[in-house]
C-alpha positions in Angstrom: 70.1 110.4 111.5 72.4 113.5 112.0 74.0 115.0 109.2 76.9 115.7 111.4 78.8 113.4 109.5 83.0 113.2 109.1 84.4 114.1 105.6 87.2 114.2 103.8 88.6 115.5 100.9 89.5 113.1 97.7 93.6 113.8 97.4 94.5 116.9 95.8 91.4 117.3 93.7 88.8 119.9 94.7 86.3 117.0 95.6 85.0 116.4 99.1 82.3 113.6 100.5 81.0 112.2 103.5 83.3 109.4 104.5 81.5 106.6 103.7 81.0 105.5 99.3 77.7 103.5 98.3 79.3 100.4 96.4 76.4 100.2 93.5 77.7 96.7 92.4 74.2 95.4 94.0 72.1 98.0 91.8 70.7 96.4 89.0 71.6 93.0 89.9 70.7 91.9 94.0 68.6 94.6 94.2 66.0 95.3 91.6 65.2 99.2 90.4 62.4 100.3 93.2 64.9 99.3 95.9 67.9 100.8 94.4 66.3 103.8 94.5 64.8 103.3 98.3 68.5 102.4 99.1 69.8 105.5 97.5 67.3 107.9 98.8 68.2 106.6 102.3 71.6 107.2 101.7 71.8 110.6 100.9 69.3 111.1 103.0 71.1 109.8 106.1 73.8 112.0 105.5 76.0 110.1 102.3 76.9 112.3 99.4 79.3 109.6 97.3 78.5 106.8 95.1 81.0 104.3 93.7 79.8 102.0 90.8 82.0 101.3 87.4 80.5 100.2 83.8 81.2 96.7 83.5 78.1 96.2 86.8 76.8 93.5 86.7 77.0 92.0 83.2 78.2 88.5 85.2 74.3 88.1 86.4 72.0 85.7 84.2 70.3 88.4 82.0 72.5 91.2 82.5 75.1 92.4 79.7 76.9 94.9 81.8 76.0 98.7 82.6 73.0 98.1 85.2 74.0 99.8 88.0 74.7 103.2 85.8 71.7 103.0 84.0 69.7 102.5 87.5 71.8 105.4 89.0 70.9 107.6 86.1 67.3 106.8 86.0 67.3 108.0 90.1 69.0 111.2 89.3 66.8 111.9 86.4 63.8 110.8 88.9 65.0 113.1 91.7 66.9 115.8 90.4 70.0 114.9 92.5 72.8 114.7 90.6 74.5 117.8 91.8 74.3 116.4 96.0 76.5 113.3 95.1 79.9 112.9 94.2 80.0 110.1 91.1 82.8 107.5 90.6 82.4 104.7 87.8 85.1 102.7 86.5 86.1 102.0 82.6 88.0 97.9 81.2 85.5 95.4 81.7 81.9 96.1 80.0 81.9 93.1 77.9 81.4 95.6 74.7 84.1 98.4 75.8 86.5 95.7 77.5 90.1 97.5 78.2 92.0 100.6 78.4 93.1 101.2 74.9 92.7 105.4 74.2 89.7 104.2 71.9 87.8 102.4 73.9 88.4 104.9 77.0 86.7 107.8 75.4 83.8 105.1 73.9 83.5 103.7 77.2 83.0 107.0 79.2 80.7 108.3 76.4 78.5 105.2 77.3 78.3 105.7 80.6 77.9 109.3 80.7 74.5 108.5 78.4 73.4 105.6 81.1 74.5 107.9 84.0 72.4 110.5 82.4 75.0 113.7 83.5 77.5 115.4 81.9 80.5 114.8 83.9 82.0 111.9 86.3 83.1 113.3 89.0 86.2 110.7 89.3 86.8 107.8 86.9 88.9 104.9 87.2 90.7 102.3 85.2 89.4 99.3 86.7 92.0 96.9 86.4 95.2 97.3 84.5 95.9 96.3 81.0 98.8 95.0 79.9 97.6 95.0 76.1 97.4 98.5 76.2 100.5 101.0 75.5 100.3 102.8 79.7 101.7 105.9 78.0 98.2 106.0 76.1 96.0 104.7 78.7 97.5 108.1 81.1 96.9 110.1 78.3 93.6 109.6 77.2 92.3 109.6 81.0 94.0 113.0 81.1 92.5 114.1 78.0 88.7 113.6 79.4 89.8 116.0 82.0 90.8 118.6 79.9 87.2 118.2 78.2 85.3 118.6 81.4 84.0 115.0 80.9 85.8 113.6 84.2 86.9 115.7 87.0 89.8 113.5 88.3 91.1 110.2 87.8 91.6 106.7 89.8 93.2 103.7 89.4 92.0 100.4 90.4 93.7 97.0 91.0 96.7 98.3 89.8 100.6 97.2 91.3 101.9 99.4 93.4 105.1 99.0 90.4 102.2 100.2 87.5 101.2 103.0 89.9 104.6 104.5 90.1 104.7 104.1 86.5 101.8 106.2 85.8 103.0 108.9 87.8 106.2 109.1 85.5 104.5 108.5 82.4 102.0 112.0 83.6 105.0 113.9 85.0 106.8 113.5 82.0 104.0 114.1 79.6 102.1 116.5 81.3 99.0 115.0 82.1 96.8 115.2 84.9 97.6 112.9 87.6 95.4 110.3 89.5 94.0 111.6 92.8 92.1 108.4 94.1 93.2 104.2 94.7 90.6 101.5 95.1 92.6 98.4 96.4 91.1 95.6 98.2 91.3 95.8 101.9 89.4 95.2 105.2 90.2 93.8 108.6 91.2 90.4 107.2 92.5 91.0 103.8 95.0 93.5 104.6 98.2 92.9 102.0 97.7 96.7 100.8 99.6 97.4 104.0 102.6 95.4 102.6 102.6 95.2 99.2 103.7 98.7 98.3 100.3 100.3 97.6 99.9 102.3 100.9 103.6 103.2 100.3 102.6 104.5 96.9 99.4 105.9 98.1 101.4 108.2 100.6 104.6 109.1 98.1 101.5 110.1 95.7 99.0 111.5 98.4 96.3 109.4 96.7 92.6 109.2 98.6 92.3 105.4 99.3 89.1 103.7 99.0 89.0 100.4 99.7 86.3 97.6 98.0 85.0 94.8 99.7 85.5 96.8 102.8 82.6 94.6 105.0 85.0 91.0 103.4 81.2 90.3 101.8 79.3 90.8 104.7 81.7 88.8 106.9 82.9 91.4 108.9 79.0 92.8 109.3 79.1 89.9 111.2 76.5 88.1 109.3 77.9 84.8 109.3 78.8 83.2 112.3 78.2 79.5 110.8 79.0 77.3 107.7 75.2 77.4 107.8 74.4 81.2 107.4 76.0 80.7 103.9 73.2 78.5 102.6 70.5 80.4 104.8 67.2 81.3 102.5 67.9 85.7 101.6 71.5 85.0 102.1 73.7 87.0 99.4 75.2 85.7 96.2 78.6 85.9 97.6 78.0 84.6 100.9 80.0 81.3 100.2 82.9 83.0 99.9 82.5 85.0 103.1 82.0 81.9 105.5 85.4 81.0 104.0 86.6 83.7 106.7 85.5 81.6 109.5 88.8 80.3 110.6 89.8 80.3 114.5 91.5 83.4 113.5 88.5 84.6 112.2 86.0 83.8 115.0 88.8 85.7 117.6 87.8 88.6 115.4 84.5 88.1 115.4 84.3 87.9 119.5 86.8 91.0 119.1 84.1 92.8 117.0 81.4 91.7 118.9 82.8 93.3 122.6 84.1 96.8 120.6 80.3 96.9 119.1 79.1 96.8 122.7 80.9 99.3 123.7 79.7 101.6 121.4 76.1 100.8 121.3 76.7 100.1 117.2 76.9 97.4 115.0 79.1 95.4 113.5 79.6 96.5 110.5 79.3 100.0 111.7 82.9 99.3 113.8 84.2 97.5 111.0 83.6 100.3 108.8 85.1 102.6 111.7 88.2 100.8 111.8 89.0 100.8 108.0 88.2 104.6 107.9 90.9 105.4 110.4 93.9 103.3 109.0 96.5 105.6 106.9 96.0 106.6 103.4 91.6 105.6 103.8 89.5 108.6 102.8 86.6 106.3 102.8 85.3 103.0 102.8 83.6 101.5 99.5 80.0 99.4 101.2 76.8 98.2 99.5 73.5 97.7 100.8 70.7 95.3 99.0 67.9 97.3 101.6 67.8 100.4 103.3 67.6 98.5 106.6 71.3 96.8 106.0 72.3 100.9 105.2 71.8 102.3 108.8 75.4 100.1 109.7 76.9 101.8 107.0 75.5 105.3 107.8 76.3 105.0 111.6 80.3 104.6 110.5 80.2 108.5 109.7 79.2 109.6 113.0 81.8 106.7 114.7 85.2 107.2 115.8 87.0 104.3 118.0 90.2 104.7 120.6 93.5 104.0 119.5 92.9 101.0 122.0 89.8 99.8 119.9 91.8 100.2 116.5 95.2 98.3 118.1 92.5 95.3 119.8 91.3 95.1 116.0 94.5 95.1 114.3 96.0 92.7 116.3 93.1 90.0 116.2 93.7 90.0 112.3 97.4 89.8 112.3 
């Protein structure tokens, strides 16, 4: 594949990537060690050069107690030598041992990963999901203070309000601190509320890079369910139940919609989908996992992909 690729530049931070983050979620968990590693050679191989994963992956799998997909990613950047090609995001609140974001348990909870991760800096760290139990003034400034110490290079926030957002921005003016550079919302083609409730607002008042989770609706919008029965289908993925629950008349439209556009372009579904996403306001770059290197080549072809205003207008009205 060409390395040719679009990039963009993570908000005001000095950070820059190919458009397109690996979702690790998978590593550890749907896909075992030896194809983690297959998956991420081909990845950075085909032109990637970002990896999203967070600490708390996948301690909801039988067996599993959280940390997984770090410890996998550091074992394949001890194994290749590649930790300086790839920009690192991991998230800190829900490892079942370093659960929250109480100043503490930040700085425990990045130590942690930093020893599975096998580096010596995270290139952007999130707060996963807000918490309410901790003071926000300490949260901001124990991020901020990780910074200072080289340990992270910039900081996120995940599935926060678009009200909590603001707030940290006041709490970091006022105090000082380094402010967040990078949201991870959930939004696609058919989950779109980010466009309306205040986060893309908040994301342009702030300048924040945008990278959305879930950005294939799990694997609906790669088109790989076009039946109740593709859910239930021997290989299907864990989450595939909750996919087919996108198959709505609404949701087939899309699907034909999808389907013409891919045509067009001589690419797949998921490679359009992907496109789309990439080119709405505020999206530096989609977040997308793949169990194989085969399922990776959609992903990889969204860098090298741009569709017509026509195509994005077709798209945004089907889901609308």
């Amino acid at each position: 594949m060409s390395l040719d690729v679009l990039r963009t530049p993570i908000g005001s931070s000095d950070l820059e990537i190919a458009a397109l983050m690996l979702g690790g979620n998978v590593f550890g968990w749907t896909a075992d060690r030896d194809t983690s590693f297959d998956v991420l050679d081909a990845f950075v191989g085909g032109g990637g050069d970002a990896i999203d994963t967070a600490d708390g992956y996948s301690h909801w799998a039988p067996g599993n107690s959280g940390g997984e997909s770090e410890t996998v990613i550091g074992e394949w950047f001890a194994a290749r030598g590649s930790r300086d090609r790839v920009t690192l995001a991991t998230k800190v609140s829900t490892h079942p041992e370093f659960a929250g974001l109480a100043a503490d348990n930040i700085r425990a909870a990045a130590e942690a990963s930093l020893r599975r991760l096998q580096t010596d800096r995270i290139d952007l760290y999130y707060a996963h999901f807000d918490d309410p139990q901790a003071p926000l003034d300490e949260t901001v400034a124990a991020f901020s203070q990780l910074v200072d110490e080289g340990k992270i290079r910039a900081i996120g926030v995940s599935n926060y309000s678009a009200e909590r957002i603001a707030e940290w921005f006041r709490i970091a003016r006022e105090g000082g601190y380094h402010l967040p550079v990078a949201l991870q919302p959930h939004y696609n083609l058919v989950e779109r509320d980010y466009e309306s409730n205040g986060l893309r607002d908040e994301a342009v008042r702030e300048h924040l890079a945008v990278f959305p989770y879930f950005s294939l609706a799990k694997g609906f919008l790669a088109g790989k369910y076009r039946d109740d029965s593709d859910a239930t289908a021997e290989g299907a993925s864990p989450r595939a139940g909750e996919a087919a629950g996108y198959l709505t008349t609404q949701g087939r439209t899309l699907l034909s919609t999808l389907d013409r556009i891919a045509a067009e372009y001589d690419a797949p579904v998921a490679t359009i989908s992907l496109a789309w996403l990439r080119q709405q306001q505020t999206v530096a770059a989609p977040i997308a996992s793949a169990r194989t290197p085969e399922q990776l080549q959609a992903l990889l072809r969204s860098l090298t992909v741009t569709l017509s205003d026509s195509d994005l207008l077709q798209l945004s009205v089907a889901t609308q």
